[in-house]
Every structure is written in structure tokens, then in C-alpha cells.
ZAMARGU-4260 file (C-alpha; in steps of 0.2 Angstrom, whole numbers, plus 5000, padded with zeros to 4 digits):
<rodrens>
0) 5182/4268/5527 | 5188/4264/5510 | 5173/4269/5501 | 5175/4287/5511 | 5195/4287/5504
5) 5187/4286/5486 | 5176/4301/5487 | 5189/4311/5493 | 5199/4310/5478 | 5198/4323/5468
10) 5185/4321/5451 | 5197/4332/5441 | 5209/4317/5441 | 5199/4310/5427 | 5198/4324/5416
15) 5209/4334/5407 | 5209/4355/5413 | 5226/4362/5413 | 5233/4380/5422 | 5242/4388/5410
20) 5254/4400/5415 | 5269/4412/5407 | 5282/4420/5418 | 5298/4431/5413 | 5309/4424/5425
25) 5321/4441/5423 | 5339/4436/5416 | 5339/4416/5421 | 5359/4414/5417 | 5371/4398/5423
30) 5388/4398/5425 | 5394/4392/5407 | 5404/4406/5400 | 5398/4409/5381 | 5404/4425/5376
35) 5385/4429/5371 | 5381/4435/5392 | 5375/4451/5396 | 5391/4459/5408 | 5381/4459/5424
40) 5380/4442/5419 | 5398/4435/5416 | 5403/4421/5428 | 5413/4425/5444 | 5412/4444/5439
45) 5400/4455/5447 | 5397/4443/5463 | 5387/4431/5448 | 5394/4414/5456 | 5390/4398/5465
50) 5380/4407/5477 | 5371/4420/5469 | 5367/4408/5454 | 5359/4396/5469 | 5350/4410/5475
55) 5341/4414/5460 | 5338/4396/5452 | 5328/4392/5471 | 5320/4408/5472 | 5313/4406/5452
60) 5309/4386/5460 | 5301/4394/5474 | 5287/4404/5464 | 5283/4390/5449 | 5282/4379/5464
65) 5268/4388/5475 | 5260/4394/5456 | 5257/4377/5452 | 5253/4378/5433 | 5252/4363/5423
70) 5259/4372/5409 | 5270/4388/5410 | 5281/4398/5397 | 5297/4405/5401 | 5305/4421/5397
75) 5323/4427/5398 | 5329/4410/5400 | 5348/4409/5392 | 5350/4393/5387 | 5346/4372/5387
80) 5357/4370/5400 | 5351/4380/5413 | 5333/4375/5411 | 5339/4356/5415 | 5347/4364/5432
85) 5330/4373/5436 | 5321/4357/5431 | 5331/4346/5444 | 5328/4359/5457 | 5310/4359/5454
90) 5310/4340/5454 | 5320/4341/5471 | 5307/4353/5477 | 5291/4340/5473 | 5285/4350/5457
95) 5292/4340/5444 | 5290/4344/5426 | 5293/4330/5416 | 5292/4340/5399 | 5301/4354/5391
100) 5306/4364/5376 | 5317/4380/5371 | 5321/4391/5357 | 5340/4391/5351 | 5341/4411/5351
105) 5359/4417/5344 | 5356/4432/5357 | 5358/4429/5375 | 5340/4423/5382 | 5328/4410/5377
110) 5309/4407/5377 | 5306/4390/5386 | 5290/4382/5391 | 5290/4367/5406 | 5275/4356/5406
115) 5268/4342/5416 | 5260/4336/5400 | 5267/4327/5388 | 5273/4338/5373 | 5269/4330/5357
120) 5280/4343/5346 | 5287/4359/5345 | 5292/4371/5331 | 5301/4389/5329 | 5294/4402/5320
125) 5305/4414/5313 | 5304/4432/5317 | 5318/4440/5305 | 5338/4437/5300 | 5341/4449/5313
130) 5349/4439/5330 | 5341/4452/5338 | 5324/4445/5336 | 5319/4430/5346 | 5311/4416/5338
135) 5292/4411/5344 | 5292/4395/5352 | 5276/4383/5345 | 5273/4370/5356 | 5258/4357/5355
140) 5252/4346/5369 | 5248/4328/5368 | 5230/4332/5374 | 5214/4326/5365 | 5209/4337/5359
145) 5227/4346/5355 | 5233/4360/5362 | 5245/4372/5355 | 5254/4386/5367 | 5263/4398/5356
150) 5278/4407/5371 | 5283/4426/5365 | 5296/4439/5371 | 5294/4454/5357 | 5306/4466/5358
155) 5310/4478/5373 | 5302/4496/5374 | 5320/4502/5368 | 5315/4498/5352 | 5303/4507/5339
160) 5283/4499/5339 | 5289/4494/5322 | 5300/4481/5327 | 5287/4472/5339 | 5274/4474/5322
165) 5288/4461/5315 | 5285/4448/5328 | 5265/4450/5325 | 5265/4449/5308 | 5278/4431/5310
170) 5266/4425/5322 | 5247/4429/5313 | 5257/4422/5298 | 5259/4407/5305 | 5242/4407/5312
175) 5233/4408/5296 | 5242/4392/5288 | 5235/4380/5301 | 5218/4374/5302 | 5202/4385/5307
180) 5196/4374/5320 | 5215/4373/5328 | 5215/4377/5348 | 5229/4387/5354 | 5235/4398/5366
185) 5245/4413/5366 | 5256/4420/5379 | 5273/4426/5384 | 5283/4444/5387 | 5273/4454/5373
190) 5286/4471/5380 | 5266/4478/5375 | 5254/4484/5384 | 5237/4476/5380 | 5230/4492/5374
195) 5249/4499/5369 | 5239/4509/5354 | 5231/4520/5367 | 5248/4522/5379 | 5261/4522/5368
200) 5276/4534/5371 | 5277/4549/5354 | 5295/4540/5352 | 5290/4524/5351 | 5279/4527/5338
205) 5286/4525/5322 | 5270/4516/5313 | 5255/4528/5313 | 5244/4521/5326 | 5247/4504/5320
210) 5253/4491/5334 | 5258/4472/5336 | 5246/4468/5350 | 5231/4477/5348 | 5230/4480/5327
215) 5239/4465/5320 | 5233/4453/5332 | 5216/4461/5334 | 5212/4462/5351 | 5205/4477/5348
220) 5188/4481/5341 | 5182/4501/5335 | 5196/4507/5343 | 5192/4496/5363 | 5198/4481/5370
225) 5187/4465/5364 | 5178/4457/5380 | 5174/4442/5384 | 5153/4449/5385 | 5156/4457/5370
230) 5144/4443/5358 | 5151/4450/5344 | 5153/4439/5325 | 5167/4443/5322 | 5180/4429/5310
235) 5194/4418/5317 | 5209/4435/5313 | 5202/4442/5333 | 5208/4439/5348 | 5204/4441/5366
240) 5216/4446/5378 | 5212/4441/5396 | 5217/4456/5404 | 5199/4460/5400 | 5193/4450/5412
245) 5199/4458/5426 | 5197/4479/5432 | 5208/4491/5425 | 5219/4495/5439 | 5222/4478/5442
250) 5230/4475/5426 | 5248/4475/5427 | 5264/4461/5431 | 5278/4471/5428 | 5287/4486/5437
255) 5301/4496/5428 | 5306/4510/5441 | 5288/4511/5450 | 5278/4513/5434 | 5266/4498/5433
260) 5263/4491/5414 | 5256/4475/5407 | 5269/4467/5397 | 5263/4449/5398 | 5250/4443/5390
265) 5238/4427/5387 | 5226/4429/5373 | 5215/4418/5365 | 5204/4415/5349 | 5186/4416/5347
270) 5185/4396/5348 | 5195/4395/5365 | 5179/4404/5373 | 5162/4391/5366 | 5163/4374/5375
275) 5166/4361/5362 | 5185/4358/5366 | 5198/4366/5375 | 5190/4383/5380 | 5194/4394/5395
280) 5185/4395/5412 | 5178/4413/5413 | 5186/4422/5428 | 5200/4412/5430 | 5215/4423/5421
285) 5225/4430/5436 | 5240/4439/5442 | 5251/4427/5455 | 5254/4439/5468 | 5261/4431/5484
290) 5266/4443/5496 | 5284/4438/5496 | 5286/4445/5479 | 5282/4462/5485 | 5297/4470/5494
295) 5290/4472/5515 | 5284/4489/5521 | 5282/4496/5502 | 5266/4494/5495 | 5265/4488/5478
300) 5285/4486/5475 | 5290/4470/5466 | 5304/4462/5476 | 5315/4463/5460 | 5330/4452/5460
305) 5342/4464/5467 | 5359/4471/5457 | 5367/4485/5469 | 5385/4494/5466 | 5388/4485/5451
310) 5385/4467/5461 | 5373/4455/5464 | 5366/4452/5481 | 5359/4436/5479 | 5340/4444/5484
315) 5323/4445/5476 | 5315/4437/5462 | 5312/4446/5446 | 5303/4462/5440 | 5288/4452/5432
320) 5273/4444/5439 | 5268/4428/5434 | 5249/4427/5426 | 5238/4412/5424 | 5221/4405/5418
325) 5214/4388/5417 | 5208/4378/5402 | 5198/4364/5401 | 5190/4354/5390 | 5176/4346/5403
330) 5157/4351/5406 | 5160/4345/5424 | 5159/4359/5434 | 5172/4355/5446 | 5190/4364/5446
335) 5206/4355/5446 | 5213/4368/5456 | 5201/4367/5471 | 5206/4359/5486 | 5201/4340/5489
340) 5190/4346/5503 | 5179/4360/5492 | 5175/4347/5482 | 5169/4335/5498 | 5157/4349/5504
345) 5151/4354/5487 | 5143/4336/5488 | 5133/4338/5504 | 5131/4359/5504 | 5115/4362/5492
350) 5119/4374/5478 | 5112/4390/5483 | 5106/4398/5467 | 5111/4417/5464 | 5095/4430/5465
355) 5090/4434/5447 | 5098/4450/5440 | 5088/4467/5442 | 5086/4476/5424 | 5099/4489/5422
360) 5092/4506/5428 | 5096/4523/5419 | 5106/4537/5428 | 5114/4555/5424 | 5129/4559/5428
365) 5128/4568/5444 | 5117/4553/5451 | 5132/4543/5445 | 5144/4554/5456 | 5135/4551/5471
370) 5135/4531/5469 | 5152/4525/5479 | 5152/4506/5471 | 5138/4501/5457 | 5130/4483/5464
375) 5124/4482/5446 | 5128/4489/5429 | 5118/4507/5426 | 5117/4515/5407 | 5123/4533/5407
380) 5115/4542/5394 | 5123/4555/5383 | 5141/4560/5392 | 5153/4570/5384 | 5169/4567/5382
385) 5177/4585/5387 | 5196/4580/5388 | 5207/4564/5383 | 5225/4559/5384 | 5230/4539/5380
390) 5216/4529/5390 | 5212/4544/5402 | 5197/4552/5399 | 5185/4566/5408 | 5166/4566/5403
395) 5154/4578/5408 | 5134/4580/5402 | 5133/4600/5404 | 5144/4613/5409 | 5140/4613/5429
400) 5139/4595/5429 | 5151/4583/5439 | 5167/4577/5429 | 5169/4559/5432 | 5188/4552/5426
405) 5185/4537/5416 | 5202/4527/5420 | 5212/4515/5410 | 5195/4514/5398 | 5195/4529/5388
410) 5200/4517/5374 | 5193/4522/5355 | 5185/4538/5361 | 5184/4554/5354 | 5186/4571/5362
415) 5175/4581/5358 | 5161/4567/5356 | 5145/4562/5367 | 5139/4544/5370 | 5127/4532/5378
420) 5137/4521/5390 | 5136/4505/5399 | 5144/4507/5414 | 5151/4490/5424 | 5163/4497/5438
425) 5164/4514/5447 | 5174/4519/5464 | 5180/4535/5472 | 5198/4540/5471 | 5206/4554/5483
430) 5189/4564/5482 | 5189/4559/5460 | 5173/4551/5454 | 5181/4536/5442 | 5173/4524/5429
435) 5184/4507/5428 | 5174/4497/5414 | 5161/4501/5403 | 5154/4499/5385 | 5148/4511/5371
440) 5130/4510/5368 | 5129/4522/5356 | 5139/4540/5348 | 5130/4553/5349 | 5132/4570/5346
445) 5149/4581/5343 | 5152/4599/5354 | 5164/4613/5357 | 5176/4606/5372 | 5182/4624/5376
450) 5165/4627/5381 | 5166/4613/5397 | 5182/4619/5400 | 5190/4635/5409 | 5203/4642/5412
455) 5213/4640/5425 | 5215/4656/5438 | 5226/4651/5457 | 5215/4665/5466 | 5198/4652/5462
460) 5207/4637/5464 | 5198/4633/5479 | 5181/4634/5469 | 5186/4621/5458 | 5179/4603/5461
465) 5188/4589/5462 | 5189/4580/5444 | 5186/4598/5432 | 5199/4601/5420 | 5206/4619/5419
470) 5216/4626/5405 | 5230/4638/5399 | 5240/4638/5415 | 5258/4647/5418 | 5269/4647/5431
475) 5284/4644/5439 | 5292/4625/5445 | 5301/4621/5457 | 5301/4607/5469 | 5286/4599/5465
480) 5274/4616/5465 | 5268/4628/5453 | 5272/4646/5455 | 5258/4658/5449 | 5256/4675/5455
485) 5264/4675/5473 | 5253/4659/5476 | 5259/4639/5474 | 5250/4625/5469 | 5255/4607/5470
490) 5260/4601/5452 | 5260/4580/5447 | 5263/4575/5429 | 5259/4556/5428 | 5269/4554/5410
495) 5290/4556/5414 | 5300/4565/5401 | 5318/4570/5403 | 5322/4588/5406 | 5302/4597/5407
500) 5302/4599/5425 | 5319/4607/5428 | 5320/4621/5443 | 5316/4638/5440 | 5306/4634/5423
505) 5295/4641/5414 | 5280/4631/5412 | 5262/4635/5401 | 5252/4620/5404 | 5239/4616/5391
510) 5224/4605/5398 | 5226/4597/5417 | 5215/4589/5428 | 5210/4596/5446 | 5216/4583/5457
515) 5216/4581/5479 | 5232/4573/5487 | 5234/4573/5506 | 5225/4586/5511 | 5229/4600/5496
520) 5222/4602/5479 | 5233/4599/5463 | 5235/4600/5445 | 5235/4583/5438 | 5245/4581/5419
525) 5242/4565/5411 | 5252/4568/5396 | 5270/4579/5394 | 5266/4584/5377 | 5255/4596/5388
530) 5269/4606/5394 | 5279/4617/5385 | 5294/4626/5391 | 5294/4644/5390 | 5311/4656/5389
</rodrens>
């Protein structure tokens, strides 16, 4: 019987592979009047008391507790104080974590990190003189060999791209003093998105296609985000973010009114992906997304923590997701994170091996169309990219051919350009033919876009398919329809901007997309720099 007991613990017990995590724990304030709260946050004002404070510290418990990292930054946490309370509670709870470490921001919030590992040193890298710029916390484990975590919170989206460049530039500064062969990590609340060069809003950008995430720490490469299949030598200044690892629409953690971004992070250098060292464990980065974090009967709402009539109601949790990936610094092939009893069967169940990969095959585009989910990846030779706003895009390979969207991927394409592609991920969306992940092959040619593209007439809107994009359109809105000519059509315009789509307007649409929604066709505008008002 004992010899049984012994099997069943766990392998990983004797060897170091950590589950790093980072989560923005959305205005983690104690009771402590400082002068330096935000209002909402003011003790025994705005029902912020006792109870509500309670609340909030066991709900934050309850989610580090069931994500279970070993490691996990913190953001928006305002001060020492109150990550010692949320430490107790979590020891309370059964998830202790022996070690921490926090900024000392002169603004309201903090970036902290709590650890089950033993933290060997910590340091604070210095953004600017400004108290409105967080310093990064630097934090190396006592690992062999060591580990350094490096937590961010940039600044907010209220702010110009130019003040989030600051934060890069203090962070890649600090990264080219220390040594080539040094191991970190890097993750927090970036306030980016990972491909914030292609999505960037026309006010925010005040630097000229230049951007802290993507340009100054270089997880960009010719214009797309680096992947981890990309084999590419390049030197130690690139780095991967792991939302590559994961499809497209997948990729967000945070919620500001119903649009969906991703604003955290964890990236990685070159020498986090080989296998001497720490590295990381390919497909493990994540998005924790229990189901109580989601508000019931609304799907895909965050079950924010909840401030109503001026007052909090001591409900919810907060407006981010946590993300994770594991590290390790093993050859074994056994997960920490499995359960006891994955690893007992993996001993007794023979490893089936997987069937050898088929070669790629070759398609067009309207072969393409017809494939509901690609089983392997195809190459699509020579597809033209007739229209392109942020990471949208729309490529045909002749005039009559199908349009397929290519979505969230369009990165570092050109309109008006043709290419080979490598094409990972397809699916079909409301009738629309989509392309989730793929990689150039090759530029091709250049051609004329107005020849692909018509313009738009409301008496042969029925005629379009599903997926074309139309042109020079005007009409009439109101209540969510375009009027043209005594007849309506359904208008949605994906960008917001305050004060286009006012009743009784005037409208002349540039470019938009033919698009089906429960049961109607519709005219589909990615981007309000489209739309101009007319008197």
C-alpha cells in the first residue's frame, strides 16, 4: 500500500515549473484614508465600508484562489497595506502566498506581484518625474536558474500613445543593461492592445505609427505579430507576445462598455522559447474564464465589480480577466498543473502517437469558401487585398470571385497588394467566409481596388453576396437603418465615435462591407473615418 501512496504523488514535486499569472484586480482600495483615493473610493462615502470592502478583498481571494498560479502580478492595487489584508485572506482560504512585493506609486494604485517562491530581490524602474507614471515593478525569483518578472500598468487609453511609448522606452532600457543570457518575463496591464499599431483610435495617435507594445518592444515583425512558428533569427531587442498562441477572437480579458480588448499581456524573449532554462510550455498561455466572472443570462459580459447611483453594491469582480502560462525549466514531460491522477494513468495508458502530418495542399479562394473548418493548414495562392481598415481586411483573387474577411489578422497588409498565404484557421460567421490566422508567403503583385469594388445601389442589394464590399453610399439614418431612395437598409458601424450617427443625418459612406444579421442583409463599417456627415 505504501509503495502505491508514493506513485501517486505528483513527479512535478521535484521539479521547478511555475504558472505565471498577471491580473488587474480593478481599484483594490482599504479603508485607510490617504487623501491620494479616487472619490468613489473615499472610506464610509459611497457605500465603500466594512462590508463592501469585505466583499471585494473575498471575491479578488475567490479568483487567485481557483487560478492557482505560483506567481501572479497585480494591478490597481493602492498600497502595502491592503495587499497584507488580501494576503491573510488568502492564507485563510488555503492559498497562501508567503512572498510579495509592491511599487510605492505617489498616485493612487500600485503594481504588486504575490509569489509562492521565494523572491530573491526586487527593484523599480523609473518611468518619469511625472506622479502620473507608475513605476515598473522588477522582481527576480530565487529559482536556479533565475527568473525575473518585470509587472506593468502603462497608462490608461485617456492618454496619447505617446505617454505609454515612455513606459517602453523605461522598460527596454533597463532591459539592455542586464545580461544577454538573463530570463525574464514580462506582464501586467500594458492599457495596449497586442497589435495596438493596427487598432489604434486617430486621437490617440500622437506618434506616427510608432507604439509602446508592438514597435518599442518588438513584438512585431514587417508589420505582423511575431509567432511562436515563426523560426525567425532575429537578435535578443524581439519579443513574443503570447496572445499569439491562441486564435484571434479569443484574444481579449478586458471589457470597457461591451467592447472587448487585450490589455494584458505576458511576453517573452527569444530565450524563453529554446529549452535550456526556464522556457515556456507551448499552448499553455490562457485566459481564466470561470463562469462566475461572467454576469448570468449575458453572454460574454464580465461580471464587473458593480458601482450603481453613485454607490457600491458590494457585487462582482472586476472588468479584467486574469491570463496565465506556465514555465518550466524540466525536460520531463509531466505538467505541474495536472491532476495527481492524469499523472497515474499516463503510467499505465500507452502513448498513442499522433498520425503523421499530410503535406499542405494548395487552394483558391472559392475552394477556400466552400471549407467550413480547415483540419490542416492550406496555402492560397495570390489573394488580393481589395479593402483594409486596422486588422480587418477583405481579399478577393478576381472580380467575381468570393470575398473572404480576414479578421483580427489583416496586420502589416497593404490595400491594394496580392499575396501567397499560409492559411492556419478558417470558420464561417452569419453567412461571412473568415480567415482567423495565417502567414505571408510571399508579395506579389499591386492592382487597381476600385476595380473589385462597386458601388453600392439599394435596388440590387439583394444581389450582393455575403462578404463584398460596396462603395459611395448615401442615405439617411435613423434608428439603426440607412435610408436610400424610399428603401432601408440595416446600418452597423463597429468603430463608435460621438456625434456621427445622429437622427435625421446625412450620411455618404465611403467603403462598407455587405454583412447578414438575423435574417436581413446589412452594411457593415469598420472604421468612422468612413463616414462623413453631409449638410
Amino acid at each position: 500500500m505504501k509503495k502505491i501512496l508514493f506513485m501517486l504523488i505528483p513527479i512535478s514535486l521535484f521539479s521547478q515549473e511555475l504558472k505565471v499569472a498577471t491580473y488587474n484586480v480593478d481599484n483594490l482600495f482599504d479603508l485607510t484614508y490617504n487623501k491620494s483615493e479616487y472619490k468613489e473610493y473615499i472610506p464610509n462615502t459611497h457605500n465603500w465600508n466594512s462590508n463592501t470592502f469585505n466583499k471585494k478583498i473575498e471575491n479578488i481571494s475567490r479568483v487567485i484562489c481557483e487560478l492557482n498560479a505560483d506567481v501572479i502580478g497585480l494591478e490597481e492595487v493602492e498600497n502595502k497595506n491592503v495587499l497584507d489584508i488580501l494576503q491573510k485572506r488568502l492564507a485563510k482560504k488555503g492559498c497562501k502566498y508567503r512572498y510579495s512585493a509592491i511599487t510605492h506609486n505617489k498616485g493612487a494604485i500600485n503594481e504588486a506581484l504575490l509569489s509562492k517562491v521565494k523572491i530573491k530581490n526586487t527593484n523599480l524602474i523609473k518611468v518619469s518625474q511625472s506622479p502620473r507614471d507608475r513605476d515598473i515593478l522588477e522582481v527576480t525569483l530565487d529559482t536556479k536558474p533565475k527568473l525575473k518578472i518585470f509587472v506593468n500598468h502603462w497608462r490608461s487609453k485617456a492618454a496619447p500613445e505617446s505617454k505609454r511609448v515612455i513606459y517602453a522606452k523605461a522598460l527596454v532600457n533597463r532591459l539592455n543593461k542586464l545580461p544577454s543570457t538573463t530570463e525574464y518575463i514580462i506582464i501586467g496591464d500594458f492599457n495596449s492592445n497586442y497589435n495596438e499599431c493596427s487598432v489604434i483610435s486617430a486621437k490617440n495617435n500622437d506618434t506616427n505609427g510608432v507604439c509602446g507594445i508592438d514597435t518599442i518592444l518588438k513584438t512585431f515583425y514587417n508589420g505582423r505579430l511575431l509567432m511562436l512558428r515563426n523560426k525567425l533569427n532575429l537578435d535578443r531587442s524581439y519579443h513574443y507576445n503570447l496572445w499569439s498562441e491562441i486564435a484571434s477572437p479569443r484574444r481579449w480579458s478586458h471589457e470597457y462598455y461591451g467592447h472587448k480588448g487585450s490589455l494584458d499581456s505576458i511576453i517573452v524573449p527569444k530565450n524563453m522559447l529554446d529549452s535550456s532554462g526556464w522556457f515556456y510550455k507551448k499552448d499553455s498561455f490562457n485566459v481564466f474564464n470561470k463562469r462566475f466572472l461572467f454576469k448570468k443570462g449575458k453572454k460574454g459580459m464580465l461580471n464587473v465589480w458593480e458601482y450603481k447611483h453613485s454607490k457600491h453594491t458590494g457585487h462582482g469582480y472586476s472588468d479584467h480577466l486574469p491570463i496565465y502560462a506556465i514555465f518550466s525549466n524540466s525536460q520531463k514531460k509531466e505538467l505541474k498543473h495536472e491532476s495527481i491522477l492524469d499523472k497515474f494513468w499516463k503510467k499505465f495508458i500507452p502513448y498513442i502517437k499522433k498520425e503523421k502530418s499530410i503535406n499542405t495542399s494548395k487552394v483558391n479562394i472559392d475552394t477556400l469558401a466552400k471549407i467550413k473548418f480547415l483540419k490542416q493548414p492550406v496555402v492560397l495562392d495570390r489573394a488580393c487585398v481589395i479593402y483594409k481598415r486596422g486588422d480587418i481586411g477583405v481579399i478577393k483573387s478576381s472580380k467575381n470571385s468570393k470575398s473572404i474577411t480576414l479578421y483580427k489578422c489583416a496586420e502589416g497588409l497593404k490595400e491594394g497588394s496580392c499575396y501567397s498565404f499560409k492559411i492556419y484557421k478558417k470558420k464561417k460567421y452569419y453567412g461571412l467566409d473568415e480567415i482567423l490566422d495565417l502567414d505571408v508567403l510571399k508579395k506579389e503583385d499591386s492592382f487597381n481596388t476600385d476595380n473589385f469594388i462597386k458601388d453600392f445601389k439599394i435596388d440590387k442589394l439583394n444581389s450582393y453576396k455575403v462578404g463584398d464590399i460596396v462603395k459611395s453610399i448615401r442615405g439617411v439614418y435613423e434608428d439603426n437603418y440607412l435610408y436610400i431612395d424610399n428603401n432601408r437598409v440595416k446600418l452597423f458601424v463597429k468603430e463608435k465615435r460621438r456625434g456621427i450617427l445622429k437622427k435625421r443625418s446625412k450620411l455618404y459612406i465611403n467603403k462598407a462591407q455587405i454583412g447578414y444579421y438575423k435574417g436581413e442583409k446589412e452594411l457593415v463599417v469598420y472604421s468612422a473615418d468612413d463616414i462623413i456627415k453631409e449638410n
